[in-house]
C-alpha positions as CSV (number, residue, x, y, z in Angstrom):
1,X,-23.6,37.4,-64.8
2,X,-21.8,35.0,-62.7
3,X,-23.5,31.4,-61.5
4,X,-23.0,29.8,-58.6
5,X,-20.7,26.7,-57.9
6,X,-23.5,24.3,-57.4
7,X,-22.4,21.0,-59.7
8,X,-18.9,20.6,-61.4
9,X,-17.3,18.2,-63.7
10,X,-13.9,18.0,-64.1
11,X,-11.0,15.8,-66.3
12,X,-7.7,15.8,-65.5
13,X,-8.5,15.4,-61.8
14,X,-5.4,13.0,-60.8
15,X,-3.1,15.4,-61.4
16,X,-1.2,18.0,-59.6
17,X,-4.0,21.3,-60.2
18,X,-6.9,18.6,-60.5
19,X,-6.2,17.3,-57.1
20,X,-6.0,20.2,-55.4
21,X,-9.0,22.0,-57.2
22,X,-11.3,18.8,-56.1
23,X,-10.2,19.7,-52.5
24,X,-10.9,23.3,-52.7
25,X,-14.1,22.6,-54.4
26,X,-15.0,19.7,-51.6
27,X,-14.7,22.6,-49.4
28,X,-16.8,25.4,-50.9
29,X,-20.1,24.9,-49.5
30,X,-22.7,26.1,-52.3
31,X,-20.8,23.4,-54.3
32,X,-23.3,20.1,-54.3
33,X,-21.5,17.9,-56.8
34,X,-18.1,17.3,-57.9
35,X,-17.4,14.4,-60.4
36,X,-14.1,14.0,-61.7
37,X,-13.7,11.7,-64.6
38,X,-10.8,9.2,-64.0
39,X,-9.7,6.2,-66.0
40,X,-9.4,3.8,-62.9
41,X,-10.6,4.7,-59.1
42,X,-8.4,6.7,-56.9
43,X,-7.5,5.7,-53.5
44,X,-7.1,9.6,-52.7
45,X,-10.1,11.0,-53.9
46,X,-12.6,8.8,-52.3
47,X,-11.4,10.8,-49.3
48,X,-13.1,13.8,-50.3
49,X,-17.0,13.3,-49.7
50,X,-18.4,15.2,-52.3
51,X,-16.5,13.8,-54.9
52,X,-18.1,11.1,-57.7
53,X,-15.6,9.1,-59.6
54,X,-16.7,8.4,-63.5
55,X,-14.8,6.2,-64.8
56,X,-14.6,6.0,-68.3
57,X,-11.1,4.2,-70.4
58,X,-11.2,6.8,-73.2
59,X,-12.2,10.4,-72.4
60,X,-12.8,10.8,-76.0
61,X,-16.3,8.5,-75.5
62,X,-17.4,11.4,-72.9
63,X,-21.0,12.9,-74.5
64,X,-23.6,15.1,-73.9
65,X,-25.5,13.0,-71.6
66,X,-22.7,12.7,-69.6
67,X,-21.7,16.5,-68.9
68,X,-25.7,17.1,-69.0
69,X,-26.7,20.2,-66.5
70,X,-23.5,21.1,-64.5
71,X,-22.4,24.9,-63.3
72,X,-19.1,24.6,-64.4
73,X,-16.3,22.7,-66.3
74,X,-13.2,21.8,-65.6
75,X,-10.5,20.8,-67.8
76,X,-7.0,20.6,-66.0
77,X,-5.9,17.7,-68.2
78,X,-2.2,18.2,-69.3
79,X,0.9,16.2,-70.1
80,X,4.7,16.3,-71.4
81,X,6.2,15.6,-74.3
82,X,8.4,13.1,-72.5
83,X,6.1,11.2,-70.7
84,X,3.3,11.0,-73.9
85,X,6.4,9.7,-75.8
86,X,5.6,11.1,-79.0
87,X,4.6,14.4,-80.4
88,X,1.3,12.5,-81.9
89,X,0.7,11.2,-78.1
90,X,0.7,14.5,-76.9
91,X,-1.4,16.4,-79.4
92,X,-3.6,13.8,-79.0
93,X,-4.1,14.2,-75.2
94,X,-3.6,17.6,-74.9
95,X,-5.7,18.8,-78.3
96,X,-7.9,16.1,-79.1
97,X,-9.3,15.2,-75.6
98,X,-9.2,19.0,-73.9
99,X,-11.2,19.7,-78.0
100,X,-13.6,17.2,-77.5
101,X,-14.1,17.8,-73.5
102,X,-15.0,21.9,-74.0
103,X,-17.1,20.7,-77.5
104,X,-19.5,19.1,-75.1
105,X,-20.6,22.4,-73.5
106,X,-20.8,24.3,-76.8
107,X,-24.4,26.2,-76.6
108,X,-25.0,25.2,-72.9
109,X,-25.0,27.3,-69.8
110,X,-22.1,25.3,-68.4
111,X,-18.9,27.6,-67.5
112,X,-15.6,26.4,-69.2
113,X,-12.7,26.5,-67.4
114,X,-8.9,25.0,-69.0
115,X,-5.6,24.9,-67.5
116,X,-3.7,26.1,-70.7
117,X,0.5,27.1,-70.7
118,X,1.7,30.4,-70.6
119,X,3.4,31.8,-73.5
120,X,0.5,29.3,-75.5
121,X,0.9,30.9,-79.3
122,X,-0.2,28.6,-82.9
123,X,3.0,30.5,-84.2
124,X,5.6,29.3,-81.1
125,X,8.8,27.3,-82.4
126,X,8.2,25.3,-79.4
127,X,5.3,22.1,-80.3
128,X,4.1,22.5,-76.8
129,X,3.1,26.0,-76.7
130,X,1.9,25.5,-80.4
131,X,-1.0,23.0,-79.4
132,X,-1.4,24.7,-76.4
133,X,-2.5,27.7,-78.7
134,X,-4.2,25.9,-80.9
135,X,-6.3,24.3,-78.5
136,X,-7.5,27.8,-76.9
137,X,-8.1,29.2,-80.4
138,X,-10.7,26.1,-80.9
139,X,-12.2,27.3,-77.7
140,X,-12.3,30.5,-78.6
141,X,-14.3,29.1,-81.7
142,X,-17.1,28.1,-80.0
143,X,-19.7,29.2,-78.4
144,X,-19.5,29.2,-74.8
145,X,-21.3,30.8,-72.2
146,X,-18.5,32.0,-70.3
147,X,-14.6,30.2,-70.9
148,X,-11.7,31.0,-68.4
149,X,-8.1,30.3,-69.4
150,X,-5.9,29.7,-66.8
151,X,-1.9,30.2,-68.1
152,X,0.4,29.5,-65.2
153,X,4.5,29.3,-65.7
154,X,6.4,26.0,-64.2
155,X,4.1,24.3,-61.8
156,X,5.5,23.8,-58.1
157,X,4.2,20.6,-55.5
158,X,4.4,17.4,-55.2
159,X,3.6,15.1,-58.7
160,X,2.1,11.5,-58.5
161,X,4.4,10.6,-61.4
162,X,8.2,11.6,-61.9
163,X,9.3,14.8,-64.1
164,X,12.9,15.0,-63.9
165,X,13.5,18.5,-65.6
166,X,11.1,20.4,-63.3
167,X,11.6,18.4,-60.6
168,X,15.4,19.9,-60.8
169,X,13.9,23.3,-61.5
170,X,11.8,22.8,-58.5
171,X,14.8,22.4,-56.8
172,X,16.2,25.4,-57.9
173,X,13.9,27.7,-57.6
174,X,13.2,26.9,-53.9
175,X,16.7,27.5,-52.8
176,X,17.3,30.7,-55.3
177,X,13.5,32.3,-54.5
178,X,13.8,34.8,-52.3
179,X,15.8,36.4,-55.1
180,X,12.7,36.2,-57.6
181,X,10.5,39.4,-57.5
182,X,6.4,38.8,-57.6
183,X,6.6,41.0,-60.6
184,X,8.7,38.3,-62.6
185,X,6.0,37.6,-65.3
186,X,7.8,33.8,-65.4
187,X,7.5,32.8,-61.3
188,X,6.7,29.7,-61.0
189,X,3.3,29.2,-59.3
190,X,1.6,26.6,-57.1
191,X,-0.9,24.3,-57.5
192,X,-2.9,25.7,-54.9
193,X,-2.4,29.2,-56.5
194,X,-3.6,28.0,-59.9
195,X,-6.7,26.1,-58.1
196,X,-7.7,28.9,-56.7
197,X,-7.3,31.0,-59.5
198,X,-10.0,28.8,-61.2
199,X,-12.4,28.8,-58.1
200,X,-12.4,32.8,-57.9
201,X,-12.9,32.8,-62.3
202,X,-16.0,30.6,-61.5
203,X,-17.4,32.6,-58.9
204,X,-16.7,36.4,-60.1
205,X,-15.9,36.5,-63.9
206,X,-18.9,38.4,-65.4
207,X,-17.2,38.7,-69.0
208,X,-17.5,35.9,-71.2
209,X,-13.9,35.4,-72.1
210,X,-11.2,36.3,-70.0
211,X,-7.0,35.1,-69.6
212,X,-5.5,34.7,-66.1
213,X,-1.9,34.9,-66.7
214,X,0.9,34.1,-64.7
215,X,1.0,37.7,-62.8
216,X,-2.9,37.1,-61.8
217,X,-2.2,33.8,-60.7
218,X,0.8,35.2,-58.6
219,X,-1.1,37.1,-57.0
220,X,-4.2,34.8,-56.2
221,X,-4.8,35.0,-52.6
């Protein structure tokens, strides 16, 4: 059974998906409440009239009163390797706070929703796609009303903070992409594509835990 869009929380709303989700979701109209956890105010997202700003230093100090009675849950927080600066950093923003974040809704009627990484596997050689994995097997672990993993390839659009490699990808791929079929499972996506790839997973998923991959996201309209 699906539920309606009526109140969201969602962390990791700064960033390339999270912005653009807040603005889709500003725009749905059965959608009354949108707060975004930040660590400090944004300039940008006090434009968008619906939207709440909690902010709160460590995410990790997020509890149940907090996330108390909203529709759905968002979780697009996500970082690099590079820019965490260790492999401990990392883990510990993209396991320990994404863990914690989807903990709070365990046994509630709250739908989960996470921005995950495709090719996400505990057995990858690659550390990123290793906690990746890890992270939705936790998830997986719990009990949920309804969780939505989202698993998009390289990200296209315009970051707030600089990521050389896929910045030079990005450049890449726009001049070589009329040349990449929409069957190629590893086309890089948008953030708009991924956004709304979560909207339509909040609004018309009736089984309790379902993948979007890359393809699906593709093909988001």
């Amino acid at each position: 059974m699906t539920k309606s869009i009526k109140s969201v929380i969602v962390i990791g709303a700064t960033g390339l998906v999270g912005r653009e989700l807040l603005k889709q979701l500003n725009q749905l109209e059965v959608c009354e409440k949108i707060t975004a956890v930040v660590r400090h105010e944004d300039a940008q997202l006090r434009t968008l009239e619906k939207v709440q700003q909690f902010r709160l230093d460590d995410f990790l100090l997020l509890n149940d009163e907090d996330v108390n009675g909203y529709s759905h849950a968002f979780s697009c927080l996500g970082t690099t390797l590079k820019k965490a600066g260790s492999k401990e950093k990392f883990y510990n923003i993209d396991y320990e706070i994404n863990a914690h974040f989807a903990d709070l809704f365990e046994s509630t009627s709250t739908h989960y929703l996470l921005i995950s990484a495709m090719d996400a596997n505990t057995d990858s050689k690659f550390f990123y796609n290793k906690v990746k994995g890890k992270l939705e097997n936790h998830i997986q672990d719990l009990k949920l009303e309804h969780v939505s993993i989202v698993r998009p390839s390289l990200l296209l659009g315009d970051r707030s903070e600089q990521r050389t490699l896929e910045d030079m990808t990005q450049k890449l791929y726009q001049k070589l992409s009329h040349f990449v079929p929409n069957t190629f499972k590893y086309k890089p996506v948008t953030a708009a594509q991924v956004a709304r790839t979560m909207l339509k997973a909040a609004q018309f998923q009736t089984d309790k835990f379902e993948i979007y991959d890359n393809l699906a996201i593709q093909n988001s309209k």
